[in-house]
C-alpha positions in Angstrom: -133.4 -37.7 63.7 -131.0 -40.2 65.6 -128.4 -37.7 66.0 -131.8 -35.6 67.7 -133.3 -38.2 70.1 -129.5 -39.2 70.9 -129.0 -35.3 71.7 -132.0 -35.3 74.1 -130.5 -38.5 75.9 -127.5 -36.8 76.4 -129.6 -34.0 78.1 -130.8 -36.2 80.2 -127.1 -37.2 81.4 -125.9 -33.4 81.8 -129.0 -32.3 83.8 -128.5 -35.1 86.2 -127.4 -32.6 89.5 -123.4 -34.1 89.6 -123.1 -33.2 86.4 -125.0 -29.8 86.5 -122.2 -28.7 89.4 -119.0 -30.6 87.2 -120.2 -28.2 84.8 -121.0 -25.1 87.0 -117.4 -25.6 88.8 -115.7 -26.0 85.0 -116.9 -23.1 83.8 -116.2 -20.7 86.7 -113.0 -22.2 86.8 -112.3 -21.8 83.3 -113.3 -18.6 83.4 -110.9 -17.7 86.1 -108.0 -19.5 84.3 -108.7 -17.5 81.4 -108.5 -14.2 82.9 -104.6 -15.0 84.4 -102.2 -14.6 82.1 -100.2 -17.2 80.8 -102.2 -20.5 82.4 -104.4 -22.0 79.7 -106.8 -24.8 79.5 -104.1 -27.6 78.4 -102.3 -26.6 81.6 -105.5 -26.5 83.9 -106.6 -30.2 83.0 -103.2 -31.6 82.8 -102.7 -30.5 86.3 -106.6 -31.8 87.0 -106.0 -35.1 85.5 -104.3 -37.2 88.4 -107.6 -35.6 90.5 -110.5 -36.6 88.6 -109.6 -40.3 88.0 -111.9 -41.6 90.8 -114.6 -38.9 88.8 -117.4 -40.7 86.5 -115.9 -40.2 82.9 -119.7 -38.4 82.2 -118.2 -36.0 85.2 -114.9 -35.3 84.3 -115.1 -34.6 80.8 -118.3 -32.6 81.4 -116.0 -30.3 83.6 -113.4 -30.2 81.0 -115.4 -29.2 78.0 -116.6 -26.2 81.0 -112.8 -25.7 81.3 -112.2 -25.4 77.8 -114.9 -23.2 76.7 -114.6 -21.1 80.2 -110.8 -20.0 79.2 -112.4 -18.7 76.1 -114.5 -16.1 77.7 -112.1 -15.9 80.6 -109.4 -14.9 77.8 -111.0 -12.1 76.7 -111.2 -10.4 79.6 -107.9 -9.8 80.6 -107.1 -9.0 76.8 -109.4 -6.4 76.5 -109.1 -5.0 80.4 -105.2 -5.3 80.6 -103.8 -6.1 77.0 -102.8 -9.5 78.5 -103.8 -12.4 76.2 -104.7 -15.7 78.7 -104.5 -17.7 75.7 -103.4 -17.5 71.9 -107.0 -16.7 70.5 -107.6 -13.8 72.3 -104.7 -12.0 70.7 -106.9 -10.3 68.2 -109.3 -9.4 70.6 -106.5 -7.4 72.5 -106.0 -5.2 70.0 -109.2 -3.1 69.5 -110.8 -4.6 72.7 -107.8 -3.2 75.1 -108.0 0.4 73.0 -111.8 0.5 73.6 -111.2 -0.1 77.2 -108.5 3.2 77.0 -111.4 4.9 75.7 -113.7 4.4 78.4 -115.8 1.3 76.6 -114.5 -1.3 78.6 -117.6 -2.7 79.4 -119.2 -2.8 76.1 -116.1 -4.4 74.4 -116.7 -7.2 77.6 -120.6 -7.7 76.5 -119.8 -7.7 73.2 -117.0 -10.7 73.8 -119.3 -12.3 76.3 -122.4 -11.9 73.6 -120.2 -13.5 70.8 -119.1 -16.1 72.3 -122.5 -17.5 73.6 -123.7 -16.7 69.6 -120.9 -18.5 68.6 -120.3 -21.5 71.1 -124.0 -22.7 70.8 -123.8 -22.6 67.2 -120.7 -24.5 67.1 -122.1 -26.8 69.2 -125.2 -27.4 67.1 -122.7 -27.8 64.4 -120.7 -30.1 66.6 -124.0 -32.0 67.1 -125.1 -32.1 63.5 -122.5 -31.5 61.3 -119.2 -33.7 62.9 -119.3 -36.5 60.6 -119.2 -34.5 57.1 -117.0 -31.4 58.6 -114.6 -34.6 59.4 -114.6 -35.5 56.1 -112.5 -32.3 55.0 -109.6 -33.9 57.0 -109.9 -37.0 54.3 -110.0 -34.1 51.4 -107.1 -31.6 52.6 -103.7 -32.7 52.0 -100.4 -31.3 53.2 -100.1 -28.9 50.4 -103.8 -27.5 51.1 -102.3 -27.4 55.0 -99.5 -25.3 53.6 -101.2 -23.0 51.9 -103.4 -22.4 54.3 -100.5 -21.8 56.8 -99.3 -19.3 53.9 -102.3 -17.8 53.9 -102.6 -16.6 57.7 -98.8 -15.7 57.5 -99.5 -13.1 54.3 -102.7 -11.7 56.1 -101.4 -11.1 59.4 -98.0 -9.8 58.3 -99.8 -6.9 56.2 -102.8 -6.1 58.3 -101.0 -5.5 61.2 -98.7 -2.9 62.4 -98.0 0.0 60.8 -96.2 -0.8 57.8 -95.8 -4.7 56.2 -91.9 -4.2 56.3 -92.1 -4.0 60.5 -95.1 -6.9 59.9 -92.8 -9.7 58.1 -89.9 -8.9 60.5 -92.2 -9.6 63.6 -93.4 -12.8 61.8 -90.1 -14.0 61.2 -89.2 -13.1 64.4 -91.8 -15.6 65.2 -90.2 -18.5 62.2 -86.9 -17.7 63.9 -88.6 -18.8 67.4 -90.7 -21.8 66.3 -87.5 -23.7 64.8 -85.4 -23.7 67.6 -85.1 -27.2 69.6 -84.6 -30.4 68.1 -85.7 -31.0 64.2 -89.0 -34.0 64.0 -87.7 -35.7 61.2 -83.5 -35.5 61.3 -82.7 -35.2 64.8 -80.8 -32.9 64.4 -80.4 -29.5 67.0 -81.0 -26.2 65.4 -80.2 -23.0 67.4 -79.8 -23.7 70.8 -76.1 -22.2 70.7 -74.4 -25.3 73.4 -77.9 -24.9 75.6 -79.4 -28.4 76.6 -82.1 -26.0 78.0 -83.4 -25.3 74.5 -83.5 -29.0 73.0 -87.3 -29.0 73.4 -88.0 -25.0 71.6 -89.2 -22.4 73.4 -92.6 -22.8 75.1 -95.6 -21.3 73.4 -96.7 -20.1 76.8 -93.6 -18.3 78.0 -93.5 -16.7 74.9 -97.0 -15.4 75.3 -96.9 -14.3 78.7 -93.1 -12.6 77.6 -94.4 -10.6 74.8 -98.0 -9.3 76.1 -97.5 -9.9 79.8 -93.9 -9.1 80.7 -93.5 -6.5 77.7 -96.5 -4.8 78.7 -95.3 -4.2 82.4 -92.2 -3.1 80.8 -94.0 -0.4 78.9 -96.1 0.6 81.1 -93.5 1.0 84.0 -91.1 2.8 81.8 -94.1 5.4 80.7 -95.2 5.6 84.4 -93.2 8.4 85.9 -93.7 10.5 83.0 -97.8 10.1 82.5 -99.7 8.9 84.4 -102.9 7.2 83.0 -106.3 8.7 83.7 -109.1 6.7 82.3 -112.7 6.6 83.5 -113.3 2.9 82.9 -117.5 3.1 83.3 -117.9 6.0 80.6 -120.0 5.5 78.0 -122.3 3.1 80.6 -121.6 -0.7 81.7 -124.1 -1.8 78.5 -123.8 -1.9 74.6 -125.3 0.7 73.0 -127.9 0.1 69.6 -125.5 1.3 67.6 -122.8 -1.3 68.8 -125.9 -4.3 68.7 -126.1 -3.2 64.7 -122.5 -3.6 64.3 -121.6 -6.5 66.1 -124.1 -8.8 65.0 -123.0 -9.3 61.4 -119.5 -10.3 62.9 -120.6 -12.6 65.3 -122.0 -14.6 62.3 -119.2 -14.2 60.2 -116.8 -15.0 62.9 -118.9 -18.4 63.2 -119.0 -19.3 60.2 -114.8 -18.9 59.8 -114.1 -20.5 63.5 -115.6 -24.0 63.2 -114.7 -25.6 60.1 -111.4 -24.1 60.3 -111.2 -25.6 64.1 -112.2 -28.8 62.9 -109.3 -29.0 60.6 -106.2 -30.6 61.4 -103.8 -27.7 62.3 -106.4 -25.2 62.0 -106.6 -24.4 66.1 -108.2 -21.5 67.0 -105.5 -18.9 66.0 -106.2 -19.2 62.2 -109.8 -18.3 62.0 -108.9 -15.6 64.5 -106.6 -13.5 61.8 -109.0 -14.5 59.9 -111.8 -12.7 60.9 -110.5 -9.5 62.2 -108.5 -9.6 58.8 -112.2 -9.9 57.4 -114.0 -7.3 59.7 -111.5 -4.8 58.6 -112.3 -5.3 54.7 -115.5 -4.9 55.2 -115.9 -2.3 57.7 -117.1 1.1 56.6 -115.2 2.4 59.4 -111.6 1.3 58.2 -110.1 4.3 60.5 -110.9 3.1 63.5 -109.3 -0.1 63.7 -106.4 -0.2 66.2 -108.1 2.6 67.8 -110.8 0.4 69.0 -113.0 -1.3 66.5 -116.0 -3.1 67.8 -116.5 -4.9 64.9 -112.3 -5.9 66.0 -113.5 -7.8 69.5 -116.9 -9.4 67.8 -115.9 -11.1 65.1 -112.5 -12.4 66.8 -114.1 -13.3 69.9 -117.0 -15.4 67.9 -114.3 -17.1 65.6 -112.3 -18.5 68.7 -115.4 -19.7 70.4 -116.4 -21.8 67.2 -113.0 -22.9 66.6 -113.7 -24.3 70.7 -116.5 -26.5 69.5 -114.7 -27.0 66.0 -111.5 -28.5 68.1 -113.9 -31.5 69.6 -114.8 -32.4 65.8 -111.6 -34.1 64.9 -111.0 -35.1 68.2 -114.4 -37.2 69.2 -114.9 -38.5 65.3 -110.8 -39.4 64.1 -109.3 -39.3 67.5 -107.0 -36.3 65.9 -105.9 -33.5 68.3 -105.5 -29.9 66.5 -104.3 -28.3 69.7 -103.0 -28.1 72.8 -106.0 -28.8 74.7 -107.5 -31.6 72.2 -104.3 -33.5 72.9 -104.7 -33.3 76.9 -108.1 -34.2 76.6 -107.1 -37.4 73.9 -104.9 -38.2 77.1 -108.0 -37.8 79.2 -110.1 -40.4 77.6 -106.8 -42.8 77.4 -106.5 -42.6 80.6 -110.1 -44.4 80.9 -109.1 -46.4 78.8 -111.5 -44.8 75.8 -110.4 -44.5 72.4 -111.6 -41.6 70.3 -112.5 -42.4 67.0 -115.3 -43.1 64.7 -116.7 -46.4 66.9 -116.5 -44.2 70.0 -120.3 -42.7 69.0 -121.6 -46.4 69.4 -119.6 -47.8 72.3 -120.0 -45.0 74.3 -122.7 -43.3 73.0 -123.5 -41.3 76.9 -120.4 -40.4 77.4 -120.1 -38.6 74.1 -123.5 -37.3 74.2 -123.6 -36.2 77.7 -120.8 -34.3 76.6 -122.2 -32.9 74.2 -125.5 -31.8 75.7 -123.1 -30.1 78.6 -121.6 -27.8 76.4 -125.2 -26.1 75.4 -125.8 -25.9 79.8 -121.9 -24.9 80.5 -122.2 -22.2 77.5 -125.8 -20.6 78.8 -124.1 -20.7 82.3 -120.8 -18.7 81.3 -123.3 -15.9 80.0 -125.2 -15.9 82.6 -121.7 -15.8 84.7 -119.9 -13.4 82.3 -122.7 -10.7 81.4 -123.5 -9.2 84.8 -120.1 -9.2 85.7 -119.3 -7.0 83.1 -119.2 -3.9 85.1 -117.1 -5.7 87.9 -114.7 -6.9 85.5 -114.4 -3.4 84.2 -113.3 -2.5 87.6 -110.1 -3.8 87.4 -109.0 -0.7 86.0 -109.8 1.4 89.4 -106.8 -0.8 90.7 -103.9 1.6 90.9 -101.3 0.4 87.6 -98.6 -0.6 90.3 -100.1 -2.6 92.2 -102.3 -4.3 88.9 -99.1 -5.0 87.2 -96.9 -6.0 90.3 -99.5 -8.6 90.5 -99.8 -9.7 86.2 -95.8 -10.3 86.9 -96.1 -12.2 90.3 -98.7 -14.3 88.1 -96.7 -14.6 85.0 -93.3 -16.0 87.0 -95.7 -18.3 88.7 -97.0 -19.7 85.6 -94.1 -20.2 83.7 -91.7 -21.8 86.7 -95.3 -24.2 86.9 -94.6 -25.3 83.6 -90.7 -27.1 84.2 -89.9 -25.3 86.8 -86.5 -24.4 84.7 -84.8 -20.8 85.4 -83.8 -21.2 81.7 -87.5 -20.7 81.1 -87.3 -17.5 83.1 -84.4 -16.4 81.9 -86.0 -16.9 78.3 -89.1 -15.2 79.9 -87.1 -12.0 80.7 -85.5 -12.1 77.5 -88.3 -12.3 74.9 -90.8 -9.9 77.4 -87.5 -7.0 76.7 -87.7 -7.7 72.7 -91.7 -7.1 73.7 -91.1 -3.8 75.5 -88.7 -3.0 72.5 -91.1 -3.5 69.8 -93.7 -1.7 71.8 -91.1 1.3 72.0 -90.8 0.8 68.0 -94.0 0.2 66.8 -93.2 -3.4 65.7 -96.6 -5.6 66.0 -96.6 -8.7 68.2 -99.4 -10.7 66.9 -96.7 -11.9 63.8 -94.4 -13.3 66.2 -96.6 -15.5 68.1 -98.2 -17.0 64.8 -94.9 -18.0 63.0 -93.8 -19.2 66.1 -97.5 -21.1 66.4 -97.4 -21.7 62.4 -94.3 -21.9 61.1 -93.6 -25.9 62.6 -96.8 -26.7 61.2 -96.0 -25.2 58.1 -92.4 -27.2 57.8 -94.4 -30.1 58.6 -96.9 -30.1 55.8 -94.0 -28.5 53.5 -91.7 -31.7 53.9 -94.8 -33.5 53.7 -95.8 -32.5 50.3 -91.9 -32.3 48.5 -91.7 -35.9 50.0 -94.9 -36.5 48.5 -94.3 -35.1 45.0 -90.3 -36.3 45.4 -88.8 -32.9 45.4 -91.8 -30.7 42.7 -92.3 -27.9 44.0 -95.3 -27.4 41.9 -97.0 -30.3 43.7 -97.2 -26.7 46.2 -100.3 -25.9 43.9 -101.5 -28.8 42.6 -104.9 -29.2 43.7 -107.5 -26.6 43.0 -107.5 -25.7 46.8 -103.8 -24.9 47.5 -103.8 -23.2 44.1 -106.6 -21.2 45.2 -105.3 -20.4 48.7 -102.5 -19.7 47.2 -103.8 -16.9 44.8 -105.4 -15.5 47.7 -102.4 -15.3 49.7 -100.8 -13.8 46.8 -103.7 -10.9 46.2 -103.3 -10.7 50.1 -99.9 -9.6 49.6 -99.7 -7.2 46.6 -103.5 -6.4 45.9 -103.7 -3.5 48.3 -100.7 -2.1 46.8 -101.7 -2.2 43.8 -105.1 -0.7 44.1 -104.0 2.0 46.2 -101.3 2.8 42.8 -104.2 2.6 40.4 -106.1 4.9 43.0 -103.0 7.5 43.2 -102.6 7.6 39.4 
């Protein structure tokens, strides 16, 4: 009841009329910052930080948390309109979202994204309200060997469910290994694979790397294919609205993809990539329609889309009760309330009790206002693909350069840019899938991490790898992951 009557306080705070516009202007912005490839949230309040200090802290963070969950529905637009991720958790949605769009079900694969993440960001954020003190708790009950497995886990599930064969899926994920160790080693210091480049002592952006591969490569693809075929698609057929029959199949996964999102966002190095995999991964077991995924799956955009909302509000779990960033974002925002001189952490509830409420409460306005932003414009947004493909993609590229000079402002990052958005066209060419790369690049420094963690841990035992009932578990299902399909399609042959 205390958590209740401190929720309706906080209401009070994030109907006051400032706050009402911080959010309104937060979540149109987000929205926006979403739908341009390669600028993120993280990005978008770092570069808002040195204007918002003269802000109320009630103000400021009420705008970021409109930010934050604004890039998440701004994300999936551009994935499924112009198979151009704005951020990392909208990769899955790109893959049956951007084929339904080819298919003249742009619009529905937008209201079903815009649908799913309302579904799933309120209930994250009743979870956030209700639930943040025993979700923390798992951080207390996971240790680095339950993070690795984990980690293992996602790696085994997206290397076989995606592309068309698991040999061309494990050499895209280590493509993405091979990526995320370059730069200086945490714990020895030591430089690994920059090959005499000072450049590369601080790794490879995630962002360059996601704007190369989907962005760039997809110009790439598209100009080479140009000349030769011109595309033709009627973006409005099959009307601006979801049909019945996609209401009864997307409203299982919107659930589902809740229910995987949040507690996985409010894990340490869960993020919202995990629970992502997760769910399509998921969607695709169950769906009785196994033959249309990759050639645009609604059950593909729903469940994804919902998972990466929920992991949204699971982020601020971790972050608001331990003071513990799991990603990107979290960590600007921990910088955020440093920078007024707050502390996250479990006294940060009773010292400032509106600030964290008000916050709180704003997420339930700023979510009900990004449907009511999002849903109409469905039809608009669909639009985008009247715009002729030279000018559309001329302007993703002028878009992608500017974001990643913003980030350093380094021509080795656009040289790096140019670089990994030609492997992109390449594995386009070859059928390789791209989602692999950009988790073991996400993943695989995690997974070192909480690796080294463990053998330290256990001084050297590997079988400290499985020695709770958790890892061992994960484990076993990373293992039937791997060779259970096989298998079962064997006993089904013979």
């Amino acid at each position: 009841m205390d958590a209740f009557q401190s929720l309706l306080q906080g209401f009070a705070i994030a109907l006051q009329p400032i706050n009402l516009l911080m959010a309104l202007i937060g979540s149109a912005l987000g929205t926006a910052i979403g739908v341009l490839p390669g600028i993120g949230p993280a990005l978008t309040i770092a570069l808002l930080l040195p204007v918002t200090v003269k802000l109320a802290p009630e103000a400021a963070f009420i705008m970021f948390a409109g930010i934050l969950y604004g890039a998440m529905y701004g994300g999936s637009t551009t994935s499924i309109l112009i198979n151009a991720p704005g951020e990392s958790g909208s990769m899955m949605t790109a893959i049956e979202g951007n084929r339904m769009a080819k298919r003249g079900r742009g619009a529905a694969a937008l209201a079903t994204a815009a649908i799913g993440s309302f579904v799933a960001g309120t209930i994250g954020t009743v979870g956030l309200s209700f639930l943040a003190p025993a979700i923390a708790e798992l951080a207390y009950i996971f240790g680095p060997e339950d993070y690795f497995a984990l980690i293992v886990l996602a790696f085994t599930s997206v290397a076989v469910v995606m592309g068309s064969s698991r040999v061309r899926g494990f050499v895209a994920l280590f493509l993405g290994l091979a990526l995320g160790v370059v730069g200086i080693d945490g714990q020895t210091g030591q430089a690994r694979m920059i090959f005499g480049n000072p450049e590369l002592l601080d790794g490879i952006q995630l962002t360059i790397v996601l704007v190369s591969l989907f962005a760039v490569g997809e110009c790439f693809y598209v100009a080479s294919r140009y000349a030769n075929a011109p595309p033709a698609v009627n973006p409005l057929a099959g009307g601006a609205w979801m049909t019945r029959e996609d209401w009864r199949r997307s409203w299982k996964p919107w659930l589902r993809g809740t229910a995987i999102g949040f507690p996985i966002g409010a894990l340490p190095a869960g993020g919202s990539e995990i629970p992502t995999f997760l769910s399509y991964m998921l969607e695709r077991r169950l769906s009785p329609r196994p033959e249309e995924f990759g050639n645009g799956a609604i059950e593909g955009v729903a469940g994804p889309e919902a998972a990466n909302n929920a992991a949204a509000a699971g982020i601020l779990v971790p972050l608001l009760t331990l003071g513990l960033p799991t990603s990107a974002t979290a960590a600007v925002l921990l910088a955020a309330f440093q920078n007024y001189g707050i502390q996250p952490g479990p006294q940060l509830f009773a010292n400032n009790a509106a600030l964290v409420w008000g916050l709180i409460a704003s997420l339930y306005v700023g979510n009900l206002m990004l449907l009511i932003l999002n849903l109409p414009l469905a039809g608009l947004w669909v639009r985008l693909l009247l715009v002729p493909r030279p000018y559309l993609y001329a302007g993703i590229m002028v878009f992608a350069l500017v974001g990643v000079w913003g980030i350093s402002t380094s021509w080795a990052d656009l040289l790096i840019m140019l670089a990994i958005g030609l492997m992109g066209y390449a594995m386009r060419v070859y059928d390789f899938p791209i989602a692999p790369v950009v988790i073991g690049l996400i993943l695989g420094p995690m997974a070192e991490t909480q690796l080294r963690r463990a053998l330290s841990i256990s001084q050297g035992d590997p079988m400290a790898l499985v020695g709770t009932p958790i890892a061992a578990g994960l484990m076993l299902l990373a293992l039937a992951t791997l060779f259970l399909p096989a298998l079962l399609r064997r006993l089904g042959a013979k």
